[in-house]
N, C-alpha and C positions, 0 to 999 in steps of 0.2 A: 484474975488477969484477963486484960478482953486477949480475944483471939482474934491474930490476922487473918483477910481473906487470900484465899488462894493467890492470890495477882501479887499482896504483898510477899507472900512464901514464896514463889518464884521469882521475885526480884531481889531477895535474903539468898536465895540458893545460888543463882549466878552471882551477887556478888560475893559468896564464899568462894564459889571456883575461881575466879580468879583472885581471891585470897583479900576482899577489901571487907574492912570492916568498920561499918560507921560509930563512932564513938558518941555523935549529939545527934541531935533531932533534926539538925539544918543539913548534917551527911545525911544522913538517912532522906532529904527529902532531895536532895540535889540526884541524889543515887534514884529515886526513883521516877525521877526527872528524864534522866538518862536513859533509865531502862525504857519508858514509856516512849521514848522518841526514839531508839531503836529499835521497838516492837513497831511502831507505825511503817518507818523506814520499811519493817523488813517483810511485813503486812505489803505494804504497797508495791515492793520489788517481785513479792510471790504470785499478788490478784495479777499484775501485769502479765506476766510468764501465761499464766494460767490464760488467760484473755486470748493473749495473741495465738496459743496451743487450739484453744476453744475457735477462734476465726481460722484458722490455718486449715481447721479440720473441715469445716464449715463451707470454707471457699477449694476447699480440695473436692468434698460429695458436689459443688455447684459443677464445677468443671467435670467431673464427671457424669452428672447429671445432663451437662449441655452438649458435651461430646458424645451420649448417648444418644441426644437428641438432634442434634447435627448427624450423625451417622446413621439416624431411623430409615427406612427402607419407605416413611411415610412424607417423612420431614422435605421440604423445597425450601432452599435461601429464595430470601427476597432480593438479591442482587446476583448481575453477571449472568443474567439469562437470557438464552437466547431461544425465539419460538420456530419451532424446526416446521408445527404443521401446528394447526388451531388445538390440535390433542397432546404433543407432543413437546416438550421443553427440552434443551437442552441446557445445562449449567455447566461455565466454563470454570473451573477452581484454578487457571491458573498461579504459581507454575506448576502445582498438583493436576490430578487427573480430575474430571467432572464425571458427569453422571447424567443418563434420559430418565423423565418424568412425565408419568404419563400423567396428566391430567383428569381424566375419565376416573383411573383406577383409585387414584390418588397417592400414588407410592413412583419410586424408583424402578425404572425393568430392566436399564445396565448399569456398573459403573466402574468404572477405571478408564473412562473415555478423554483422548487426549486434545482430540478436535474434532470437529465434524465438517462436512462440506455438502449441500446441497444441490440438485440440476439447478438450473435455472429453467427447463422447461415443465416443470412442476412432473417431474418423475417420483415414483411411490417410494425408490429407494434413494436414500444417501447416503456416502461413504462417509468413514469412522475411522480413528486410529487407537490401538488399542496394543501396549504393549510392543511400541511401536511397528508394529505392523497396520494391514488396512484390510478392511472388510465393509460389509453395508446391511443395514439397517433399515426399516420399515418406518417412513417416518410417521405413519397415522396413529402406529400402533408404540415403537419405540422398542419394539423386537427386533432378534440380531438376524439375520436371513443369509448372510454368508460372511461366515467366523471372518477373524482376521488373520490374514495368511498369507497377501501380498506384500511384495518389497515396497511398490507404488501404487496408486490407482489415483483413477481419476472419475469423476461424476458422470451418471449414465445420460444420455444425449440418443435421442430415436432408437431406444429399446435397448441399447447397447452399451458398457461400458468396458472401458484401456486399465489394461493391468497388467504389473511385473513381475514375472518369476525368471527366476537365476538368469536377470539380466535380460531377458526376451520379454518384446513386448505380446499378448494377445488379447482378444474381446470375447464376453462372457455375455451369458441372458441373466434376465430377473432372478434364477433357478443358481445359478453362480455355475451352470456349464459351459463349456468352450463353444462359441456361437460361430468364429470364425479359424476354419482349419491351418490359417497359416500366423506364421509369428516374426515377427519385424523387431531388428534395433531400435535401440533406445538412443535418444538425444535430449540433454539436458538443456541445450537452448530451443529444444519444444516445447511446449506448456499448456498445449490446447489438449489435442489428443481424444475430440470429439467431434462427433459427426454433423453437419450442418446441410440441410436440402442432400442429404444422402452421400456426403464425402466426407472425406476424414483427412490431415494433412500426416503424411509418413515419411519416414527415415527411409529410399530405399540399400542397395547393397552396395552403392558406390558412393555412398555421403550424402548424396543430393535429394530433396522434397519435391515429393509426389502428392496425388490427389487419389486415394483407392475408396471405393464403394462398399457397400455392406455386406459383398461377399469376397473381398479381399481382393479384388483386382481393381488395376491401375486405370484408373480414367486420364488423369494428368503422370504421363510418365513422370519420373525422380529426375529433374532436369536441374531446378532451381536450388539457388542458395538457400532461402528461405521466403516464409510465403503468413502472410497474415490475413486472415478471417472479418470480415466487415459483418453487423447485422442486415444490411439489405443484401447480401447473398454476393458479396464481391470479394472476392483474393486478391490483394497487391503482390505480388511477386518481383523478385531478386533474383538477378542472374550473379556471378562469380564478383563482378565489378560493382555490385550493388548498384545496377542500371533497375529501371523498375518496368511490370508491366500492369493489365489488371483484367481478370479472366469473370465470368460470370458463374450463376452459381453453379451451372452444370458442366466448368472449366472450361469452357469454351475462351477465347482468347475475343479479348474487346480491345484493349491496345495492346501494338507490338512494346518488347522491351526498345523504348530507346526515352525514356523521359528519367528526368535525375531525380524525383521523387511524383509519388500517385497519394493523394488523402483525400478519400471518402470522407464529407461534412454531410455526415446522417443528419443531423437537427436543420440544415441549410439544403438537403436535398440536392446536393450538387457533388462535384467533384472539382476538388483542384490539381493539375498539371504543372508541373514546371518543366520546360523542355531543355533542352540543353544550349539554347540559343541563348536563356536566359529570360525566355517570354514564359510567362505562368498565365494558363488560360484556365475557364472555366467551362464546366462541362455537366449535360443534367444527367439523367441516371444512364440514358439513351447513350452517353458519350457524343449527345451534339453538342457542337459549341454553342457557349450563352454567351462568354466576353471572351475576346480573341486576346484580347491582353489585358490581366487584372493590375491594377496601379492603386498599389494601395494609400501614394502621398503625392502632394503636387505640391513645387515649393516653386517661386521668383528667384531669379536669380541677380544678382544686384554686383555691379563693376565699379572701380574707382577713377575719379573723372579726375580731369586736370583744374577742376577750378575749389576754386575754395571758400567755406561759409564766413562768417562774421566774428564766429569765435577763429578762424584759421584755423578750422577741421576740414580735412577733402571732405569733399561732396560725391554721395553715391549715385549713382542712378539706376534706372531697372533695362534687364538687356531686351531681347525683343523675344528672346526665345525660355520659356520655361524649363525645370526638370521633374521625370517626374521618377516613384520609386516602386520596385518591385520585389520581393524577394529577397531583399538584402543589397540591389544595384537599380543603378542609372542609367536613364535615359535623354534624349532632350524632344521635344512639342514643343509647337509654337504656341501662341495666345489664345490661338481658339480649342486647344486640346486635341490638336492633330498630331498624331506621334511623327517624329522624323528619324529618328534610331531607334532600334531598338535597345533594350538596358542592360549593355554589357558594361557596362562600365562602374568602377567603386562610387566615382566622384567625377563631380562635375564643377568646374568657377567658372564664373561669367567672367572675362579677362577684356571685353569692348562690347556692344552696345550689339554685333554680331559673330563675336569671338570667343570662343569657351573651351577653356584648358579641361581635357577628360582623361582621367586615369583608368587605365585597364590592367587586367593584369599579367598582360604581354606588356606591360610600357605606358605612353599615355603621347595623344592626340592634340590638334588645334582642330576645330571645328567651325564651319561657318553656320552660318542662321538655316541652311537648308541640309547641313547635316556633311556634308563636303570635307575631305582634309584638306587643312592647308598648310598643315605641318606637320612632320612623323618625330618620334623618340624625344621627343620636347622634354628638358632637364627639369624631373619631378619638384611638383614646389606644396610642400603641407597645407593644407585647409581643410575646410569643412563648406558643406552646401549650407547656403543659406537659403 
């Protein structure tokens, strides 16, 4: 009697366990029909397991593998970098902490760094936050040169830099010792907190902004509301009523406060004024005049007549006197761009040929061609210049 092989003897034993027994030759082959297609089944349900067991493990060492190498002390991402100095990287992991790299060395020299801030007068140090506190750093090198230990700090500016302990403000050297003996309030609507042509803008003990120097005393006593920093070396200053002034860099006073805003146009080289009249002049660094009154629009002003076109449309016509615009208001010039008022006024309509309804904002006017009233409190009537 031949003998079966193994595959059939296993296919004999399972189906005795579960108690079947083929009688002909067509059970016997359906039976091993059966088996062999749940041997495949079960073949291919265990390679699978095993596969994904096999990748799982595979992509587990890769990730490990990468976050080793992401974490190397050597490793720099190629994104989110910023160059603090030609040697010097910083990389920002926002909203993780970053890390300085120094290029030269080729590795990492801090890291759990949450930002950094640089001078703009290319000072060696800049400041760093770290566990949120604040200290500085050596940007050539990407060494820490004084831990982080402040509440605030801000970038050093002519040798010097502003920092906060238990709420007081004072000034430190390159070395992180106390540069200047005395210590000033903090104000959260200050933001500068650096020195420029040798002043600093300060909080003093009665609320008010001052101008103090590199050994702590007051050049511009604490008068002002507040006070803003121009790069050509000019301060606009605020009194209580946010009237404005604008002092030079060694505080000295160039205009009194009485103007309703001062902007220094550094790229234009000038200054513009608005006075309270309502006239906006221009001014060069000198503070002489360049234009006694800047007009930044000229418009015609156009009246409705009594006669009528062809379609029986009124007919406009143009008045004799122009408007022109400044600042947000009105004025009126005649033809040749001679000003006759000055631009107190919202609005202006040509109402006759030398008659022009103006609103101000006390009320509103009738006005003749030379600027004249010829009528007060006139019952306001909606338009627009044209």
């Amino acid at each position: 009697m031949k003998k079966d092989n193994a595959f059939k003897q296993a296919a004999r034993w399972v189906a005795r366990m579960f108690g079947y027994k083929a009688e002909s030759r067509f059970g016997r082959a359906m039976w091993y029909v059966f088996f062999t297609s749940a041997a495949i089944v079960t073949f291919v349900i265990v390679f699978g397991h095993i596969t994904r067991a096999i990748r799982s493990v595979k992509e587990y060492r890769d990730d490990r593998r990468y976050e080793r190498m992401m974490n190397s002390p050597t490793y720099l991402h190629d994104y989110e970098n910023k160059y603090v100095s030609p040697y010097v990287i910083y990389h920002d992991d926002y909203p993780s902490s970053g890390y300085l790299y120094n290029t030269t060395l080729g590795r990492r020299t801090e890291t759990g760094i949450q930002w950094i801030c640089r001078s703009s007068d290319g000072d060696s140090l800049a400041c760093y936050c770290k566990n949120d506190k604040r200290g500085y750093f050596n940007r050539f090198t990407g060494k820490l040169v004084v831990p982080p230990q402040y509440e605030k700090a801000w970038i050093f500016s002519e040798g010097l830099a502003c920092v906060m302990e238990n709420g007081m403000l004072h000034f430190i050297d390159h070395k992180g010792q106390k540069a200047i003996d005395k210590e000033y309030p903090y104000a959260n609507y200050l933001y500068d907190y650096c020195f420029h042509n040798g002043l600093c803008e300060m909080l003093g003990d009665g609320g008010r902004i001052g101008l103090i120097d590199k050994q702590g005393n007051w050049v511009v006593e604490p008068v002002y509301s507040d006070m803003t920093y121009y790069s050509k070396g000019f301060w606009v200053v605020n009194d209580s009523d946010n009237n404005q002034g604008l002092l030079d860099a060694n505080g000295q006073v160039l205009l009194p406060i009485e103007y309703d805003y001062i902007s220094v146009r550094e790229s234009d080289s000038c200054i513009f004024v608005h006075r309270f009249d309502y006239i906006e002049q221009v001014l060069d660094f000198n503070c002489n005049v360049i234009n006694p009154c800047n007009i930044e629009s000229v418009y015609y002003l156009e009246y409705t007549t009594d006669e009528y076109d062809e379609e029986g449309e009124i007919k406009k016509a143009v008045a004799n006197c122009k408007t022109y615009r400044t600042y947000n208001t009105f004025g009126l010039m005649d033809k040749n761009g001679k000003v006759i008022t000055a631009p107190v006024y919202l609005n202006i309509k040509a109402i006759g040929p030398d008659r022009y309804h103006c609103w101000g904002s006390d009320g509103s006017v009738i006005l003749d061609s030379k600027g004249n009233v010829i009528e007060q409190n006139v019952e306001d009537i909606q338009t627009q210049t044209k």
